[in-house]
N, CA, C and O of each residue as an XYZ file, in Angstrom:
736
protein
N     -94.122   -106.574   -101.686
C     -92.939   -105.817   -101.307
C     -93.269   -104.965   -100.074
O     -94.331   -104.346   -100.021
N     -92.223   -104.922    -98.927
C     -92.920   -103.933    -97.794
C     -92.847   -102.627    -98.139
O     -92.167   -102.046    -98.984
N     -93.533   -102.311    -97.473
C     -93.701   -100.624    -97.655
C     -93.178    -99.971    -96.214
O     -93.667   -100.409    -95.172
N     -91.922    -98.651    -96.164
C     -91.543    -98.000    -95.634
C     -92.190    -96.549    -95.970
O     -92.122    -95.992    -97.066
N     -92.937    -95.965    -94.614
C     -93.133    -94.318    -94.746
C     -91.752    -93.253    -94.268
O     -91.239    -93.700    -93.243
N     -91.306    -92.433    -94.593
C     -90.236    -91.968    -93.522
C     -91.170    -90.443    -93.030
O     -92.221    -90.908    -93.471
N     -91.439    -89.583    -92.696
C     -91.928    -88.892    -92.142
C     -90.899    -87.568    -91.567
O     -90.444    -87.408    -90.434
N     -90.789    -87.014    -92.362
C     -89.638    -85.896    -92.499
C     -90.586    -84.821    -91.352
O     -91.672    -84.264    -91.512
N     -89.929    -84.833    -90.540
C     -90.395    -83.352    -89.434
C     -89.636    -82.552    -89.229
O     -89.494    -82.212    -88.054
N     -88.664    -81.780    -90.477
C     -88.059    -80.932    -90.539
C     -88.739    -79.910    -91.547
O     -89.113    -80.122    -92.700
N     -88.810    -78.472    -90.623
C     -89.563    -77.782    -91.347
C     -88.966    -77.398    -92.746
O     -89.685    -76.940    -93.634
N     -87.942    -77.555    -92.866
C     -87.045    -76.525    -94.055
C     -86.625    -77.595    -94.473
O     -86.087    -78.448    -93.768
N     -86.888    -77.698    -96.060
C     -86.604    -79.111    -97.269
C     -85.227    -79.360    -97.398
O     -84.749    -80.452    -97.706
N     -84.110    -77.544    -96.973
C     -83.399    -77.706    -97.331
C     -82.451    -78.265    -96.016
O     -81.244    -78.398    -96.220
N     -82.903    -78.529    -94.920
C     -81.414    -78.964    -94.090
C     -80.673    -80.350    -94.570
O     -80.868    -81.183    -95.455
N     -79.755    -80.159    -93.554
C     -78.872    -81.468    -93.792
C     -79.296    -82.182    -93.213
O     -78.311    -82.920    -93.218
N     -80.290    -82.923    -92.376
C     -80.776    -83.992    -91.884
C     -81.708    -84.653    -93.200
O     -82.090    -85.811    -93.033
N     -82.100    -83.939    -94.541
C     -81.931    -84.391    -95.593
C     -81.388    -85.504    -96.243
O     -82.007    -86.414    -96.794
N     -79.614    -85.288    -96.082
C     -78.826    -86.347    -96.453
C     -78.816    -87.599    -95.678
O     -78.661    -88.690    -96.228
N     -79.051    -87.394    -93.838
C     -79.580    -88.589    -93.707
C     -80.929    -89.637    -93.902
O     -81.070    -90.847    -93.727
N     -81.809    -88.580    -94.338
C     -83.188    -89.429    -95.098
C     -82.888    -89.863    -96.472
O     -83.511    -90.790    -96.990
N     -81.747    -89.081    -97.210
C     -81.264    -89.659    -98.246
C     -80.656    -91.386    -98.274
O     -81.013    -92.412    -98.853
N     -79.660    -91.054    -97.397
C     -78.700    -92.439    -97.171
C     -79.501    -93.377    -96.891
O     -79.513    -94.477    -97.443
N     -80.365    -92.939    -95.848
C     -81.445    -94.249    -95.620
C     -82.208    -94.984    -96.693
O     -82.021    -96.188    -96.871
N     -83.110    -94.246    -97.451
C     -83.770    -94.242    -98.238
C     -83.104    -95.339    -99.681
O     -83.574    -96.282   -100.318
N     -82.057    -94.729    -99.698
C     -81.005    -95.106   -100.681
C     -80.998    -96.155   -100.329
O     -81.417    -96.813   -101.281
N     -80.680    -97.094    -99.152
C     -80.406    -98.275    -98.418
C     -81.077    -99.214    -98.904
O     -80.761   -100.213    -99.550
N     -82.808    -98.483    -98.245
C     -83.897    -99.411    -98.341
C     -84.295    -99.880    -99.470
O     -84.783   -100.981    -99.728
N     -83.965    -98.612   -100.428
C     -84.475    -99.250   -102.062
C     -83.356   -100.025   -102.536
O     -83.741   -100.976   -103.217
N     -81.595    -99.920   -102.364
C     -81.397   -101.294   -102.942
C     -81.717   -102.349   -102.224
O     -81.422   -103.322   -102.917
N     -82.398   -102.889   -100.673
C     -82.882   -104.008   -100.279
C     -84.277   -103.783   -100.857
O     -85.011   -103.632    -99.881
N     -84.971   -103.691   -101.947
C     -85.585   -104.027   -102.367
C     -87.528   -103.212   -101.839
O     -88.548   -103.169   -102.526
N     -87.324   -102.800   -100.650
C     -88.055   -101.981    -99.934
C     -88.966   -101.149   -100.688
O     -88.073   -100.671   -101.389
N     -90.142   -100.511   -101.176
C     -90.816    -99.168   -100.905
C     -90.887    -98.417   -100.122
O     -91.298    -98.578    -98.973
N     -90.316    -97.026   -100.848
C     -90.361    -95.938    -99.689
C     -90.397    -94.572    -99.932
O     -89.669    -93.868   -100.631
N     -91.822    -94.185    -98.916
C     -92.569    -93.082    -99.602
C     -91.701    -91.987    -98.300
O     -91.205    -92.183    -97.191
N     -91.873    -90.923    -99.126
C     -91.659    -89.858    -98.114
C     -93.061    -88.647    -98.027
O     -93.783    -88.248    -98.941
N     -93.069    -88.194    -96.126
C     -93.971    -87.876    -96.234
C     -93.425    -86.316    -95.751
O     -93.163    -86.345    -94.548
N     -93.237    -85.273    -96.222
C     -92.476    -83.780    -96.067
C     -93.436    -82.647    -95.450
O     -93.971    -81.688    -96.008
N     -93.481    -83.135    -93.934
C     -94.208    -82.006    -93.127
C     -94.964    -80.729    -93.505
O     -96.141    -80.387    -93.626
N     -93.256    -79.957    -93.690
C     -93.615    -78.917    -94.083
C     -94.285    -78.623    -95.550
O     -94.516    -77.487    -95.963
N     -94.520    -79.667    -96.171
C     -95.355    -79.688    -97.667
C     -96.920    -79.658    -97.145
O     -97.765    -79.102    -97.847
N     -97.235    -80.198    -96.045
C     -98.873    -80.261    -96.045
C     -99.429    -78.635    -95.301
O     -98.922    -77.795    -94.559
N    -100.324    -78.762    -95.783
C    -101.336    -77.244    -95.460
C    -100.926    -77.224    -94.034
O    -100.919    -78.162    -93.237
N    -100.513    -75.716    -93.818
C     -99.695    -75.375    -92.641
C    -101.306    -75.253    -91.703
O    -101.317    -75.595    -90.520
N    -102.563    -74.751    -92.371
C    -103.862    -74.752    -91.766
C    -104.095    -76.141    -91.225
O    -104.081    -76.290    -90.003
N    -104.329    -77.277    -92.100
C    -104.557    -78.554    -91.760
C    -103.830    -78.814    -90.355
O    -104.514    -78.965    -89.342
N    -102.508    -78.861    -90.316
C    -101.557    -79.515    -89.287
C    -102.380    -78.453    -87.767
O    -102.898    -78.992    -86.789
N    -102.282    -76.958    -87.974
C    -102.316    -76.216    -86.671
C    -104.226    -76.345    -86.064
O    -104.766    -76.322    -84.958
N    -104.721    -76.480    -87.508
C    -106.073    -76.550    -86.802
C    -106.650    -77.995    -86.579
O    -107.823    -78.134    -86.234
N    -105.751    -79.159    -86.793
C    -106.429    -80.275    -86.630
C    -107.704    -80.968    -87.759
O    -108.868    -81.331    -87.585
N    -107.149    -80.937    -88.480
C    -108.203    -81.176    -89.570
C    -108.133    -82.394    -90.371
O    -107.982    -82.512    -91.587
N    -108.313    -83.545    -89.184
C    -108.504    -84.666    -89.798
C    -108.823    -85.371    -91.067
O    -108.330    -86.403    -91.525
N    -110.218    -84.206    -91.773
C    -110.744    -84.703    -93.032
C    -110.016    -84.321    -94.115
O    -110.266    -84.760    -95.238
N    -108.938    -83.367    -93.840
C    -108.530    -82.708    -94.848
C    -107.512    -83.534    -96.097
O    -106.438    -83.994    -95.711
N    -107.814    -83.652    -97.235
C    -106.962    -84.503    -98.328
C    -106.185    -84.360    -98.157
O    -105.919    -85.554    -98.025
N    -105.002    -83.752    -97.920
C    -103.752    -83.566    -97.354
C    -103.424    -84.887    -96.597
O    -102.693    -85.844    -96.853
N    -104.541    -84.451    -95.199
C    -103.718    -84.993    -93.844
C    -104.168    -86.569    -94.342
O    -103.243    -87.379    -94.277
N    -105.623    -87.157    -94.883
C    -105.914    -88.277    -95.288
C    -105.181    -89.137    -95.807
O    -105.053    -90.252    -95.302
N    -104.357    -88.639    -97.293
C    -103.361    -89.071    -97.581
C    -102.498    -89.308    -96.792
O    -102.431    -90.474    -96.400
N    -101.728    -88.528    -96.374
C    -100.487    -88.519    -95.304
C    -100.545    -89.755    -94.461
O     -99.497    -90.395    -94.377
N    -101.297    -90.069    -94.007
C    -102.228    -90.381    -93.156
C    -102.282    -92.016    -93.246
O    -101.923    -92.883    -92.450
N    -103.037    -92.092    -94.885
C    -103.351    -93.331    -95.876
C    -101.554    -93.947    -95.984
O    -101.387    -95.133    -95.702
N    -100.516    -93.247    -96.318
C     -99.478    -93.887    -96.275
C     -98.799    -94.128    -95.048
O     -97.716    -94.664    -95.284
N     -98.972    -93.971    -93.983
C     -98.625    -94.396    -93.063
C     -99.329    -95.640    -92.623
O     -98.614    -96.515    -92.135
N    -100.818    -95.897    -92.731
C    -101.494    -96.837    -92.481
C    -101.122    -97.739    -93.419
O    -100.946    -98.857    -92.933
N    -100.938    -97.664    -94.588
C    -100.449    -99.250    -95.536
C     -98.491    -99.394    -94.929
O     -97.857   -100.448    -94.912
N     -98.252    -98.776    -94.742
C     -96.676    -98.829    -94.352
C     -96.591   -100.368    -93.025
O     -97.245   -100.826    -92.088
N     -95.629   -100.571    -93.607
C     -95.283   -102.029    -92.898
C     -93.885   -101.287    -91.536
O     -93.653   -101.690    -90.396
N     -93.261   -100.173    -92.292
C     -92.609    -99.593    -90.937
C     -92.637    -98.239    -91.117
O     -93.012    -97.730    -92.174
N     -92.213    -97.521    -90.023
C     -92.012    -95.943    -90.479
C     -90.687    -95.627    -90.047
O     -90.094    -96.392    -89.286
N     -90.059    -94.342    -90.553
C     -88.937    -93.787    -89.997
C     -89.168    -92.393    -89.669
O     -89.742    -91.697    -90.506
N     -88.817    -91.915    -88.619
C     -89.446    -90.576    -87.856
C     -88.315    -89.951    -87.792
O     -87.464    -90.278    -86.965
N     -88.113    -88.809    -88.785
C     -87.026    -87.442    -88.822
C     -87.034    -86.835    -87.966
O     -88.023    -87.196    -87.329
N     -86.536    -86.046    -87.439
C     -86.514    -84.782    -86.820
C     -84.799    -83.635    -86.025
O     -84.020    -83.806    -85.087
N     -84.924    -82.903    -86.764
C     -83.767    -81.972    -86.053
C     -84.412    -81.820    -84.936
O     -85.617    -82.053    -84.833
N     -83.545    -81.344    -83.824
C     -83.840    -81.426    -81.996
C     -83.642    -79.940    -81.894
O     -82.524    -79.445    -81.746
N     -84.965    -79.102    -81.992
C     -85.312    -77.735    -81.439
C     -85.271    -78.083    -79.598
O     -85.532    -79.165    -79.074
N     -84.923    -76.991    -79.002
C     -85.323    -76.641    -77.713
C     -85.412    -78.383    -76.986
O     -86.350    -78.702    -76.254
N     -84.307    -79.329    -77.339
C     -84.188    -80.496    -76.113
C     -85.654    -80.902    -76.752
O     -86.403    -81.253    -75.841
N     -86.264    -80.958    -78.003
C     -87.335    -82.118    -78.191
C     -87.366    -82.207    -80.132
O     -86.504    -81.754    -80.885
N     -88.063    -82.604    -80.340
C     -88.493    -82.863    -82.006
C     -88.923    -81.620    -82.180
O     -88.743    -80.780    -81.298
N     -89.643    -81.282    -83.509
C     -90.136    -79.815    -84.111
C     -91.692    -79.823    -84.036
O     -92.373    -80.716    -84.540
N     -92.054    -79.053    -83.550
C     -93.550    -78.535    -83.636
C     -94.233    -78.912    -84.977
O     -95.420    -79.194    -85.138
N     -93.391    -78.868    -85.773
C     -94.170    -79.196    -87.362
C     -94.256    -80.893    -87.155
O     -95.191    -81.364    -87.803
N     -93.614    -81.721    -86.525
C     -93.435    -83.170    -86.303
C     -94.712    -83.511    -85.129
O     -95.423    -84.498    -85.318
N     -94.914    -82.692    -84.022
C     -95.806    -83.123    -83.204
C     -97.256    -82.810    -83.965
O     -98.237    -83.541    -83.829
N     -97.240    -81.827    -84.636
C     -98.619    -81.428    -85.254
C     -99.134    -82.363    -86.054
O    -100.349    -82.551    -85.982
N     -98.418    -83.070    -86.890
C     -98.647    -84.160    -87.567
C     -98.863    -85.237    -87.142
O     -99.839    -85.867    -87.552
N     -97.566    -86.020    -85.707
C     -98.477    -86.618    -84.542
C     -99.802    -86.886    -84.127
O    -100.468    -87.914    -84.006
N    -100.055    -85.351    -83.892
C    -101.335    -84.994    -83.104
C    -102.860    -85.841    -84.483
O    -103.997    -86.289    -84.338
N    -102.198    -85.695    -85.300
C    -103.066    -85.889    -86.761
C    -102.900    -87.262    -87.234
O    -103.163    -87.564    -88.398
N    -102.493    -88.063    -86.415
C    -102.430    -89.684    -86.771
C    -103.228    -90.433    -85.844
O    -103.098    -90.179    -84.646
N    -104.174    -91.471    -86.282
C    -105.002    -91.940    -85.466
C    -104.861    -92.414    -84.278
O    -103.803    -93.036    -84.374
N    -105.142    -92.503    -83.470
C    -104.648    -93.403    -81.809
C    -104.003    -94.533    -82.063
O    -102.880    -94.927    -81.748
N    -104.420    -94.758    -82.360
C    -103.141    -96.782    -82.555
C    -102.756    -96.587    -83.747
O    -102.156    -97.619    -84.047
N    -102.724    -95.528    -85.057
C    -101.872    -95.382    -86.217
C    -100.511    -95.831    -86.281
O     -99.986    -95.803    -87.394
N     -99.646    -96.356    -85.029
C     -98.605    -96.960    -85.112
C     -98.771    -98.553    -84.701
O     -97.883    -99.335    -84.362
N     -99.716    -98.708    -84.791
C     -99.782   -100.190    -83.680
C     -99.271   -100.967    -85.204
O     -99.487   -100.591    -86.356
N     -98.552   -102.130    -84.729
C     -97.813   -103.248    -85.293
C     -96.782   -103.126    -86.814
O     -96.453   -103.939    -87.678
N     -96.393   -101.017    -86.470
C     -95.450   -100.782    -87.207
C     -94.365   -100.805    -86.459
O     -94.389   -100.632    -85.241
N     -92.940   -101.103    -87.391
C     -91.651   -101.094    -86.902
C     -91.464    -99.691    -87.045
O     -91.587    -99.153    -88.146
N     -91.147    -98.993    -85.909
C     -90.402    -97.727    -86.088
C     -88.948    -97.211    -85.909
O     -88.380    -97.536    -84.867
N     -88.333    -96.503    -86.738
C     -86.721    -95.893    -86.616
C     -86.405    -94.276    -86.385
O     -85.908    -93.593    -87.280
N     -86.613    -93.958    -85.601
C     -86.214    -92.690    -85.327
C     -84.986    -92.131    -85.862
O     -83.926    -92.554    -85.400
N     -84.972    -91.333    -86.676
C     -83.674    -90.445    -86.723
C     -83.570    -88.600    -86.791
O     -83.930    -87.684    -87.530
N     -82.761    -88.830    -85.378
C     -82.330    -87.633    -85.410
C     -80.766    -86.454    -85.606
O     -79.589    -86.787    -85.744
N     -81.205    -85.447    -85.560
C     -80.119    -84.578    -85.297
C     -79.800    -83.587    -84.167
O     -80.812    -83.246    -83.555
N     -79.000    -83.203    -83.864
C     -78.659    -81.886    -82.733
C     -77.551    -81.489    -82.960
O     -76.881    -82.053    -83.825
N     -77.014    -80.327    -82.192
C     -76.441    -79.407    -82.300
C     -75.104    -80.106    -81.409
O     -73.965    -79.669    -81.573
N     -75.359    -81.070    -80.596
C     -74.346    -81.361    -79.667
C     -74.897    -82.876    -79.317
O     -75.940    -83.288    -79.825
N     -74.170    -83.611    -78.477
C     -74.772    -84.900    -77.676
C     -75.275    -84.897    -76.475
O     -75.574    -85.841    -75.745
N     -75.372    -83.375    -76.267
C     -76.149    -82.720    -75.204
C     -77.677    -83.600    -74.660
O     -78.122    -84.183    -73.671
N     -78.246    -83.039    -76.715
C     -79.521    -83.782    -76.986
C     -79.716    -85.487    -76.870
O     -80.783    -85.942    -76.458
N     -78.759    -86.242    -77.212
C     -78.749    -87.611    -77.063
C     -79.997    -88.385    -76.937
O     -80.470    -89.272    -77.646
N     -80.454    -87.761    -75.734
C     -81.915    -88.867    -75.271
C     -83.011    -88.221    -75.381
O     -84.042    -88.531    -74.786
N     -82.805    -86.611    -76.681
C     -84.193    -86.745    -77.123
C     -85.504    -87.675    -77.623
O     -86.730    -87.648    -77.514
N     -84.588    -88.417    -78.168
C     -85.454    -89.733    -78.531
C     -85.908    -90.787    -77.754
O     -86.927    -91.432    -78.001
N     -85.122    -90.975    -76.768
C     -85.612    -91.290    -75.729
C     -86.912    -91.019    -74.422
O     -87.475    -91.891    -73.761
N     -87.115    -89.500    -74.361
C     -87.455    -88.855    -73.677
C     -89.014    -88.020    -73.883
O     -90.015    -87.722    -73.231
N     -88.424    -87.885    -75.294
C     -89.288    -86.274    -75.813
C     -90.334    -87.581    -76.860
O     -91.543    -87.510    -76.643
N     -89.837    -88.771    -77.998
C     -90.470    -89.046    -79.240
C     -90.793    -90.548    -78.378
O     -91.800    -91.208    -78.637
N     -90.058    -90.857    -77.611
C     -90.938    -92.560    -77.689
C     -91.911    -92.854    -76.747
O     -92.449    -93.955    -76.631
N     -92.222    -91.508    -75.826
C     -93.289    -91.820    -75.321
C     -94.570    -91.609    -76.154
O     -95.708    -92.041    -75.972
N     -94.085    -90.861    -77.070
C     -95.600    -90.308    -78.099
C     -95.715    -91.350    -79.277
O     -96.678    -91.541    -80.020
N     -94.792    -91.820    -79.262
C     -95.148    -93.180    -80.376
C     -95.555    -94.008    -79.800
O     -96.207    -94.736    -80.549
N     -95.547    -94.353    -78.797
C     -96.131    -95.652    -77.946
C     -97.457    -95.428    -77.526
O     -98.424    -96.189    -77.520
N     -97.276    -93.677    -77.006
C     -99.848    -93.533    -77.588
C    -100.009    -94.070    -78.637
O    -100.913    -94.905    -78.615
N     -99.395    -93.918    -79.783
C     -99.664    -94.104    -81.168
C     -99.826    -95.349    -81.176
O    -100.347    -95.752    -82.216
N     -99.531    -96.298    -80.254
C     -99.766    -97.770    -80.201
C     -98.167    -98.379    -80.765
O     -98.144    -99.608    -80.690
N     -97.085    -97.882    -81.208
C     -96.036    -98.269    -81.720
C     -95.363    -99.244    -80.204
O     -95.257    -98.816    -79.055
N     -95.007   -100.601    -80.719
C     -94.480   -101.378    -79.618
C     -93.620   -102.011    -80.052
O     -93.498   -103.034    -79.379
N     -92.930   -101.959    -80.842
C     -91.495   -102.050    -81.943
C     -90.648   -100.830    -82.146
O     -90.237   -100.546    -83.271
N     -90.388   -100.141    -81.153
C     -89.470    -98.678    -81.775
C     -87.635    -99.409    -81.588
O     -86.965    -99.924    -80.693
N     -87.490    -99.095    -82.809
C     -85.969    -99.364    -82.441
C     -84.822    -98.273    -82.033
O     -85.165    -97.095    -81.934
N     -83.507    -98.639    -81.803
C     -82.857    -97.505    -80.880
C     -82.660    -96.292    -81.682
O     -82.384    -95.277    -81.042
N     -82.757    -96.187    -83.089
C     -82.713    -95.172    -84.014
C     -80.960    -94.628    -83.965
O     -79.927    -95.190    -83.600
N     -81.260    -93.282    -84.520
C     -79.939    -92.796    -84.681
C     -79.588    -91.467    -84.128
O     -80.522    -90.699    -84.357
N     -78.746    -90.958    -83.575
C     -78.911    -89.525    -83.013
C     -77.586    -88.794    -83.881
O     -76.475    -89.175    -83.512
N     -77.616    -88.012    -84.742
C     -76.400    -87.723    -85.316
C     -75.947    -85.976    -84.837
O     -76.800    -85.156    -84.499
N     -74.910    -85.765    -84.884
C     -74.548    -84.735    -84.667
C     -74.259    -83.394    -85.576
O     -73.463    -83.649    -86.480
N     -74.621    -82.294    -85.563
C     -74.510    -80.944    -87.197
C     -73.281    -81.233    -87.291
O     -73.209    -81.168    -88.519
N     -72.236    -81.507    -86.961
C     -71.095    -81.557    -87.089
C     -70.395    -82.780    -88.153
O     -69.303    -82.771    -88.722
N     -71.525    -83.842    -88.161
C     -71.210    -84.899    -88.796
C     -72.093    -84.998    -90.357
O     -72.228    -85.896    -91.188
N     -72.428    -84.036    -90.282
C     -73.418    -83.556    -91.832
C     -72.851    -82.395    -92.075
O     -73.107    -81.545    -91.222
N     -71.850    -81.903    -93.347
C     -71.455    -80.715    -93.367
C     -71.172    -80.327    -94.822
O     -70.102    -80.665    -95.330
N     -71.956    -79.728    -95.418
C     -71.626    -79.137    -96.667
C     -70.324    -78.770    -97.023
O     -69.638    -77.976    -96.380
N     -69.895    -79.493    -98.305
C     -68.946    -78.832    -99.004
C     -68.719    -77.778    -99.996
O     -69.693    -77.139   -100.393
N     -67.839    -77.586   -100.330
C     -67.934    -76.546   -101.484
C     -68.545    -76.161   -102.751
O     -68.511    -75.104   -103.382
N     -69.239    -77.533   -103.012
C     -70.550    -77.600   -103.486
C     -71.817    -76.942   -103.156
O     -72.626    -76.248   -103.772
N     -71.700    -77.418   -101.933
C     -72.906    -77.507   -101.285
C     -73.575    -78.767   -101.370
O     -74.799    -78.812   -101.254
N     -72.882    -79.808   -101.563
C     -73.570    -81.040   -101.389
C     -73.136    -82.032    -99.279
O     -72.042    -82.210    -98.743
N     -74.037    -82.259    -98.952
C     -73.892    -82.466    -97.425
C     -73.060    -83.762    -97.428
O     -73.433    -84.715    -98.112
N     -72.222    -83.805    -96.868
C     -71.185    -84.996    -96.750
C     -71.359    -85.496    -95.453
O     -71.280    -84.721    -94.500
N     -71.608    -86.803    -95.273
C     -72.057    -87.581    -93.685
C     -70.654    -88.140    -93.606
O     -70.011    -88.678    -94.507
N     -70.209    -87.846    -92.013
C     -69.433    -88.704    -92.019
C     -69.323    -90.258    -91.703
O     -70.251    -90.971    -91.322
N     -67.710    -90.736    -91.988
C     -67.788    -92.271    -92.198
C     -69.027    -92.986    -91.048
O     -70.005    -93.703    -91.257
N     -68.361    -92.319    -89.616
C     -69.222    -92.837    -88.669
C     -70.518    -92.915    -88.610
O     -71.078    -93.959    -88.274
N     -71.254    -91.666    -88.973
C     -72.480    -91.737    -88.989
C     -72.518    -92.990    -89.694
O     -72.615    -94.060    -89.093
N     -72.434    -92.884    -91.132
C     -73.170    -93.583    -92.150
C     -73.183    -95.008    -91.700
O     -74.220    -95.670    -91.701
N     -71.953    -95.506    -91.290
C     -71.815    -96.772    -90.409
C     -73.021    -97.142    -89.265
O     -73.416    -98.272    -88.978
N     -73.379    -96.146    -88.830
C     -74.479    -95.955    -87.543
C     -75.789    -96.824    -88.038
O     -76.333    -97.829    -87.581
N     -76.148    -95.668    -89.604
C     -77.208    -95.423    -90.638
C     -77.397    -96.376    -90.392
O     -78.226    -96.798    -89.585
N     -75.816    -97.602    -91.784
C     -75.899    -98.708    -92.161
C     -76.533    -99.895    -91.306
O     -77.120   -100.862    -91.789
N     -76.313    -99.654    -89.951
C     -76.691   -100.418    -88.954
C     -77.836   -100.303    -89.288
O     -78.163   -100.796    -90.367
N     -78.882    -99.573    -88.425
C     -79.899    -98.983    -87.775
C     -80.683    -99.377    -88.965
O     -81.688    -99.972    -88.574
N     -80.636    -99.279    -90.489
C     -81.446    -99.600    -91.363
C     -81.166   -100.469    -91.603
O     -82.253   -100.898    -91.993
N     -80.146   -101.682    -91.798
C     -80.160   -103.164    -91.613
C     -80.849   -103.728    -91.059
O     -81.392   -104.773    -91.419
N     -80.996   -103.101    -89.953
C     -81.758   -104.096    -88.486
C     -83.266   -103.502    -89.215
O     -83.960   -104.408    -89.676
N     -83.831   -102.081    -89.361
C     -85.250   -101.924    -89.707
C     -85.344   -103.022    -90.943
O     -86.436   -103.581    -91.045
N     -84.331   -103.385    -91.878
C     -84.808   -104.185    -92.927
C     -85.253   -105.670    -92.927
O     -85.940   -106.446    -93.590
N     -84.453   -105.634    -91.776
C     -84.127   -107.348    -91.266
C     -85.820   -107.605    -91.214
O     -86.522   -108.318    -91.932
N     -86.265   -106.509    -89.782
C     -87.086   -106.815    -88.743
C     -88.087   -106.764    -89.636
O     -88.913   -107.669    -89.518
N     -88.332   -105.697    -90.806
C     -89.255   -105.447    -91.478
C     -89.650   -106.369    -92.466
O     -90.847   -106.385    -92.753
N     -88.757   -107.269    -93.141
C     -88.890   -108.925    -93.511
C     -89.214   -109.790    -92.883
O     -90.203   -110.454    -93.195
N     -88.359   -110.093    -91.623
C     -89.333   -111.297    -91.160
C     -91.189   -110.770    -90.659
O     -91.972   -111.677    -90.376
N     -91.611   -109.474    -90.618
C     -92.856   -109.351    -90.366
C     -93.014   -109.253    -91.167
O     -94.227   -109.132    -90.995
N     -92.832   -109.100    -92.923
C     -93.855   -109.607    -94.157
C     -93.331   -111.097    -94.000
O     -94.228   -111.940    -94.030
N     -92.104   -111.547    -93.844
C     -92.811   -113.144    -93.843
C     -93.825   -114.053    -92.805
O     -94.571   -114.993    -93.080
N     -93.634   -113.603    -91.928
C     -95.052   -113.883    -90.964
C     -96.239   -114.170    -91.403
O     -96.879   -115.215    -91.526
N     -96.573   -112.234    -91.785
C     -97.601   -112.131    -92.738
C     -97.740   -113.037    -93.838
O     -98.842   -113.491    -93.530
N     -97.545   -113.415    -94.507
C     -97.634   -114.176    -95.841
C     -97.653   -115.960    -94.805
O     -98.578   -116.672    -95.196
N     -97.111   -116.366    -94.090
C     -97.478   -117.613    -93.891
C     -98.766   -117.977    -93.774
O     -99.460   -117.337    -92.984
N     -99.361   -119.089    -94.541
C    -100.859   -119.551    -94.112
C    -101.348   -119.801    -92.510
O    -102.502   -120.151    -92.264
């Protein structure tokens, strides 16, 4: 079965870019998928700032990204780039730690201002990482994630349509490279 990492680089468990690691997630497991999540702000805030490769934390973290057949890269858009808690973890993945993974970026912003953060700010740093499969990902807007009276985050139709895409195509792509794999 393939294995999906998603890689949450939102510092706070509780935002609404949440519900879109939800929807995704949700996706991948009814296509049949594994999929681990890996929650930034959960690993030793020491490990990430001082670089501490050996540390069980980052190893793990680390260990599931390396068995992962693709990854998906979170991030709300601070200051026109990804979050400091997202590059620190970066910084903590081996040099080619992305080589011959499929990657999906998804983000958020405040406006479509941000748009080609992902463009600009995350795919040049995945491609050190050796990543040479990034797909166009998703850029969603705060406006299109909005708590109700609950407090449960409601995506709208469009987004989710976006989602539906964007993780179709990671599922597609992410099958025919386990069937590859598996041919003699």
């Amino acid at each position: 079965m393939p294995k999906i990492v998603v890689v949450n680089g939102t510092p706070s468990l509780v935002s609404r870019i949440n519900a879109v690691m939800d929807h995704a997630e949700s996706d991948l497991r009814s296509r049949g998928f594994e999929v681990e999540r890996i929650n930034i702000a959960e690993l030793p805030p020491e490990d990430l700032i001082h670089t501490r490769f050996e540390s069980e934390a980052i190893v793990k973290a680390n260990g599931l990204v390396a068995e992962a057949d693709a990854v998906i890269v979170v991030s709300p858009v601070y200051k026109a780039s990804y979050t400091g808690v997202l590059k620190t973890f970066l910084d903590l993945i081996p040099q080619k730690g992305l080589a011959g993974k499929i990657v999906l970026p998804l983000f958020m912003g405040g406006s479509l201002a941000h748009l080609l953060t992902i463009e600009y700010a995350l795919k040049p740093v995945l491609s050190v990482l050796g990543a040479r499969h990034i797909l166009g990902g998703v850029f969603a807007v705060d406006s299109q994630a909005v708590r109700n009276d609950q407090g449960i985050v409601e995506l709208a139709e469009e987004l989710k349509l976006r989602l539906d895409a964007a993780v179709g195509e990671l599922a597609e792509e992410t099958a025919l490279k386990a069937a590859r794999k598996a041919q003699p």
